[in-house]
C-alpha positions in Angstrom: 0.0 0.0 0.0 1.0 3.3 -0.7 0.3 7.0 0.3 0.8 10.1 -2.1 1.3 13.4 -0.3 1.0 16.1 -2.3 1.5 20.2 -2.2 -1.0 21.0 -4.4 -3.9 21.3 -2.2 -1.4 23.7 0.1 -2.0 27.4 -0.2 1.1 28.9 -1.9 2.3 30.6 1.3 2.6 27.3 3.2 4.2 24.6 0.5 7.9 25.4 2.1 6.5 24.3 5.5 5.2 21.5 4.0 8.3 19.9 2.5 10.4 20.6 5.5 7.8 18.9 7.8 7.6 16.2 4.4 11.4 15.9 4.8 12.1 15.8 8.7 9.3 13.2 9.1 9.7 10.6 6.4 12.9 10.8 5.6 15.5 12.3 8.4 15.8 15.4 11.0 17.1 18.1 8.7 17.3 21.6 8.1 16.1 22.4 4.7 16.5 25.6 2.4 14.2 25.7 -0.6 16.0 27.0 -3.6 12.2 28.0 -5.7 10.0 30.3 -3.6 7.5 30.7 -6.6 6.5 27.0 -7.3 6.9 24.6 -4.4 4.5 22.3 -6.0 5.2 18.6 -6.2 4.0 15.5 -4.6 6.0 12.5 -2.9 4.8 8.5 -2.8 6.0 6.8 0.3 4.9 2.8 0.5 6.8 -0.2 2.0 8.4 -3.3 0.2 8.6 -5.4 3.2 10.4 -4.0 6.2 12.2 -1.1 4.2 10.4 2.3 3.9 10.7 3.4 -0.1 9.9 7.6 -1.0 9.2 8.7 -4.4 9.8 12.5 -4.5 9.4 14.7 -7.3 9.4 18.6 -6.3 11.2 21.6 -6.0 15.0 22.3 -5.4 15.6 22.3 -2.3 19.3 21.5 -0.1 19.1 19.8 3.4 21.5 20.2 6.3 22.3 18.0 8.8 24.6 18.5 12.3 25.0 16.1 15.0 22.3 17.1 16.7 20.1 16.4 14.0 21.7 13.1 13.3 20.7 11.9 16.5 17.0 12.4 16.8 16.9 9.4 15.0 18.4 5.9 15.1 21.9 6.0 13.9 22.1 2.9 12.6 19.5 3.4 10.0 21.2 3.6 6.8 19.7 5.2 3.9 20.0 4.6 -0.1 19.5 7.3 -2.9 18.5 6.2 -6.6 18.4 9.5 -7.9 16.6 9.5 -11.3 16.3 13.3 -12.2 18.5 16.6 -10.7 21.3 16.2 -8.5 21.8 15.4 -4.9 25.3 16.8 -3.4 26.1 14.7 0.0 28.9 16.5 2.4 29.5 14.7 5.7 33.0 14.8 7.3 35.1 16.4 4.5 33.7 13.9 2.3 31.4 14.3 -0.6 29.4 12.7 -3.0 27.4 13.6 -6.0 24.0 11.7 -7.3 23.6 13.1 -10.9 20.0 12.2 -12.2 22.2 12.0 -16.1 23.3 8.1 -14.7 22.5 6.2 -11.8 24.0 6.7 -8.9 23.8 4.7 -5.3 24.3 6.3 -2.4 
């Protein structure tokens, strides 16, 4: 089973809240800076394929932060994989970095 969440039915002035909350909630504790204020539209598909937790997100560009603090609201062991289809998705943690280009497939 699957749920869609979707931005559409959120007035304009509230859509940034709405990722962020979409974003600390399903996926991690972050800090998130929308790079679109004019059209935050976009929906996301989160569903289950046994015990792992799988999010389909197409919406606006956006960058998400994370500290230590952050990091541990939430289990630490969880791990976390990125197939990113479309875009890219920059990852900085400890001097390291990694870049998900939506032009091949990537694994993170």
């Amino acid at each position: 089973m699957s749920v869609v969440l979707s931005a559409e039915g959120v007035p304009a002035q509230a859509r940034g809240d709405f990722w962020r909350d979409l974003l600390n909630d399903a996926i991690v504790p972050c800090e998130v800076r929308i790079d679109s204020a004019n059209d935050l539209r976009g929906e996301a598909v989160a569903g289950a394929v046994g015990q792992v937790q799988v999010l389909d997100v197409v919406g606006p560009g956006m960058r998400a932060f994370r500290d230590r603090r952050l990091i541990r609201q939430r289990d630490p062991e969880l791990a976390g994989l990125l197939f990113q289809v479309q875009g890219d998705a920059v990852f900085e943690q400890g001097g390291n970095r990694a870049v998900a280009a939506g032009r091949r497939p990537d694994l993170l």
